[in-house]
N, C-alpha and C positions, 0 to 999 in steps of 0.2 A: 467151335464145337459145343453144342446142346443137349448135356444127359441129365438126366434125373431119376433119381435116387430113393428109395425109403426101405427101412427095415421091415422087413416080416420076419415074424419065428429066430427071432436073433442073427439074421443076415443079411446083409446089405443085397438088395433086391433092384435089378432098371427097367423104369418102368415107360410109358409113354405120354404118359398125362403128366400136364404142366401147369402144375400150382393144387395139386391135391394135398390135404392136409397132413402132418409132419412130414413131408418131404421136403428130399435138398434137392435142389437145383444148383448144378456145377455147368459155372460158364469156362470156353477155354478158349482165348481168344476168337472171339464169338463173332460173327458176320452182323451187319447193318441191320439185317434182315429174325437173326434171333434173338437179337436185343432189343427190338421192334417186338417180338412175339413173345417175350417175357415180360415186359413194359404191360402190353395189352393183358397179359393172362395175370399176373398178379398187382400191376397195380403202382409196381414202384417206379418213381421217375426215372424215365431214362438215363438223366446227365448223372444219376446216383451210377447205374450201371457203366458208365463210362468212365467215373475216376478214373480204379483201379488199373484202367489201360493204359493210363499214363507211368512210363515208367521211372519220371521224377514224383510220382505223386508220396507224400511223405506218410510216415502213420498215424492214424490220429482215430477220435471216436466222433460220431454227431448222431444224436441223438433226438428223434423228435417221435409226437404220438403214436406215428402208424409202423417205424420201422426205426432201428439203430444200425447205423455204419460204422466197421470198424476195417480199417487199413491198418495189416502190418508187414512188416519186410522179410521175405522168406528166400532165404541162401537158394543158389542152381548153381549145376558145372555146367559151362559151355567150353568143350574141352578140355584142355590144361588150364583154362582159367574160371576162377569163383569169382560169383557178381551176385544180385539182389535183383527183388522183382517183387513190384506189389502186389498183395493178394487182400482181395476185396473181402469183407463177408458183413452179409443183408440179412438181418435177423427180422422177422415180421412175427405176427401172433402163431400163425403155423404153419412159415417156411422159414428155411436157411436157404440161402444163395450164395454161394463164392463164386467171383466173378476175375479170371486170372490173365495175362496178356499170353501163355505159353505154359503148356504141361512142365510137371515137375512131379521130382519124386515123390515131394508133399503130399499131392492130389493122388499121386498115385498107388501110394501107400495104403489111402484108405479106399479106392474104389476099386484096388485088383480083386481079381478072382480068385487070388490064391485062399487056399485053406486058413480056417481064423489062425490057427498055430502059426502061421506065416506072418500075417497081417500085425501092424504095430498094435490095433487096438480094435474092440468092441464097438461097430456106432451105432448108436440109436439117434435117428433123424430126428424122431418126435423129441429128442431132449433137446433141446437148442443150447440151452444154458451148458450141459455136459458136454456137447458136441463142440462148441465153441473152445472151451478151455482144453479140449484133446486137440483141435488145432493147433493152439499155443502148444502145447507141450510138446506135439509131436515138430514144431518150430523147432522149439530150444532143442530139442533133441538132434535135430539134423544142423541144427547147427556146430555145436559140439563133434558130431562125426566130421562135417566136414573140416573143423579147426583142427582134428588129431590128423587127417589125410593132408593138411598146407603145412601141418609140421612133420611128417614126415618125410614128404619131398622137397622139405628147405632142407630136412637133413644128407638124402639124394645129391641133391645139387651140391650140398659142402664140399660131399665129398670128393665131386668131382673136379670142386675148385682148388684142391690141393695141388693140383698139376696144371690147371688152365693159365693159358696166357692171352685170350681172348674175353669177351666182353658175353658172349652166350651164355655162359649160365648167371653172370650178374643181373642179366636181364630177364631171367629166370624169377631168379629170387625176387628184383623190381618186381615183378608180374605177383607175385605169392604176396609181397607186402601191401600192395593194393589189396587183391583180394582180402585181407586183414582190414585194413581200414574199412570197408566197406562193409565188414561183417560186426566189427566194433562199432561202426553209426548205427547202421541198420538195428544191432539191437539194441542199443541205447535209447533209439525211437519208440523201437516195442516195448521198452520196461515203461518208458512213461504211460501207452498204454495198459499198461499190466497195471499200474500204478492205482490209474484212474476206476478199473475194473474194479478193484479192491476196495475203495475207499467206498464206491456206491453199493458194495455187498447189501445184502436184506438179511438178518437172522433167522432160522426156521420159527424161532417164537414170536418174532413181530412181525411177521409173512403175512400177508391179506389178500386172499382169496382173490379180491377184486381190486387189487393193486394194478395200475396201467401200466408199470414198467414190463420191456418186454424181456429183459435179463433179471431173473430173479434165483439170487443164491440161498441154496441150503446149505446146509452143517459139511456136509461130506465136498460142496462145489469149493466150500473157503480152502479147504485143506489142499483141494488139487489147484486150486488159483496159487494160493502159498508154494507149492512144490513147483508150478509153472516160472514163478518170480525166479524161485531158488536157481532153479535151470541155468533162465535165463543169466541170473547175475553169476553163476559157473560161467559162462558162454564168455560173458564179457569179460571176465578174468582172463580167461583162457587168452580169448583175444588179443588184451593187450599185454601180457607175457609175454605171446610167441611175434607180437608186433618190434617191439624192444627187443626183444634178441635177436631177430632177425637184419633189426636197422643197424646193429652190433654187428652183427656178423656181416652185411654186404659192406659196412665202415672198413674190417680189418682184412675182409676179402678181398677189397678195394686192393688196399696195397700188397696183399699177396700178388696176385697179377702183374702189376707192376714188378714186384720182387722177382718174380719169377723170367719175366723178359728182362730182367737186368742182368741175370744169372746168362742167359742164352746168348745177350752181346754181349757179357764176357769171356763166355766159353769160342766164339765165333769168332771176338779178337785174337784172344790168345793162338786159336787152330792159324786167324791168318799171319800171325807175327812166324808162327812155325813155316810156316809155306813160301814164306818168302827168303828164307837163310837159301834156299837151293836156288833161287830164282836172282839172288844178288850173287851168290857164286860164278851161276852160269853166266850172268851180266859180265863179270870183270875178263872170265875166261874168254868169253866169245868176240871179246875187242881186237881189233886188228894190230895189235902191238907185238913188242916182245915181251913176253911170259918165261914164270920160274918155270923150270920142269917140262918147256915144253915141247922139245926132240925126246924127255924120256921113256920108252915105252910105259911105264905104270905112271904117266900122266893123268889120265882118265879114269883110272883105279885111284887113284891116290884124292883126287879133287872128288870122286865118290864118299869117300872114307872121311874127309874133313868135312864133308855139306853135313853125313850123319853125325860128328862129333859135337859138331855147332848147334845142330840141332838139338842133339839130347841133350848137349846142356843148355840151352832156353826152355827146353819140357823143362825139364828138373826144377830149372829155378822158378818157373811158372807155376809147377805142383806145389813146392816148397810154400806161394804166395797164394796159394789158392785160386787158383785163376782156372784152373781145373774142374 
């Protein structure tokens, strides 16, 4: 899919023209054939537009005269499981490109319709430098909600594992602690570039007009690069907090389960220890021999009365041991 993008009057505007100046161009898992016709309209080599479609491609920046690439790793739910997915973004003299393998709330945060009050943020197309770092941010950001949503339903699953004697919600949890690892590399990747982003800042006083770089930070862009880091290294906290506790808890959950099926062949023993006092009665009485008691009428009443006696006391002495 092929939109493109640019602000008029302070709103994100779609428009039809491909490679008009401050405009973004959002690829979304894009056909042969418009990667072919953004290639022709703006200029940038195609295998650049192809990275990002790799979805081992890692994060990184490459830099050269006519455009800078930066790949970073931005969180999706594909259902009950969280995973990572590369996202491209092609910064040229005056476009942005992000170029993604699959929609995601990222992208779609900032091209909905809804009312700015809704929308995470302000964009201005024509600002590359601003727009770039409200991606980041709005990254870290979705990262983060997504980290409080896998600790919440680790907390879900605990609770169900209080009672569980099956292997379903461990594998539950298995499934949430991946998603963890994968949101702790993935941003680990991007701080390095956040890292790298930082370190080539420009100062608004030694700024040159006719400087070739195509990322150029002002005063106000260090601050929001600084709060994007900040984010970020929350994120990664976050991460591996709820990764550790969680490897704790599927540890001691572990032998919950176990615990808990040991409890139910105990209980299952004990019921059949109970079950068979009438069943060894009936055995002796039902022999073909001669027997106590047995011309007297209250024979059958009477061998009633001792099957319940023997019984309640092996309950008893079973409750006594806890086997109950």
């Amino acid at each position: 899919m092929l939109r493109v993008f640019k602000t008029e009057q302070d709103q994100l505007v779609s428009i039809d023209v491909i490679g008009e100046k401050g405009s973004w161009i959002n690829l979304v898992n894009p056909s042969e054939e418009e990667l072919q016709l953004v290639h022709e309209k703006t200029g940038v080599p195609i295998e650049l537009l192809r990275y990002p479609l790799d979805e081992e491609e890692i994060s990184r920046i490459e830099t050269e005269p006519d455009y800078v690439l930066i790949i970073i790793k931005i969180p999706v739910v594909r259902g009950d499981f969280y995973d990572t997915l590369p996202l491209g973004i092609i910064i040229q003299k005056d476009l942005f490109i992000t170029v993604c393998l699959e929609n995601n709330a990222l992208l779609e945060g900032f091209t909905s319709t809804a009312p700015r009050t809704v929308r995470p943020t302000i964009v201005y197309t024509f600002k590359k430098t601003r727009f770039l770092l409200q991606v980041l941010f709005q990254t870290a950001a979705l990262y983060l909600k997504y980290l409080r949503e896998i600790d919440r339903k680790s907390d879900e699953v605990e609770r169900k594992l209080h009672q569980a004697t099956q292997n379903k919600q461990l594998i539950r949890l298995l499934e949430l602690q991946k998603s963890l690892v994968y949101f702790t590399t993935s941003l680990r990747s991007n701080e390095i570039v956040m890292e790298k982003l930082l370190k080539s800042q420009l100062n608004l006083e030694s700024l040159d007009p006719d400087d070739p770089r195509l990322i150029k930070m002002y005063e106000e862009d260090e601050d929001l690069l600084e709060d994007v880091i900040t984010e970020n290294r929350q994120a990664i906290e976050m991460g591996e907090i709820y990764t550790r506790v969680l490897s704790g808890t599927m540890d001691a959950f572990a032998s919950v389960i176990s615990n808990n099926l040991n409890v139910i062949m105990k209980f299952l023993t004990s019921v059949t220890i109970v079950l068979s006092i009438p069943t060894i009665v009936a055995s002796y009485y039902g022999m073909n021999v001669a027997l106590p008691f047995q011309n007297s009428p209250f024979a059958f009443a009477g061998t009633l009365v001792v099957t319940a006696l023997i019984s309640g006391v092996i309950v008893y002495i079973l409750t006594k041991k806890d086997m109950f």
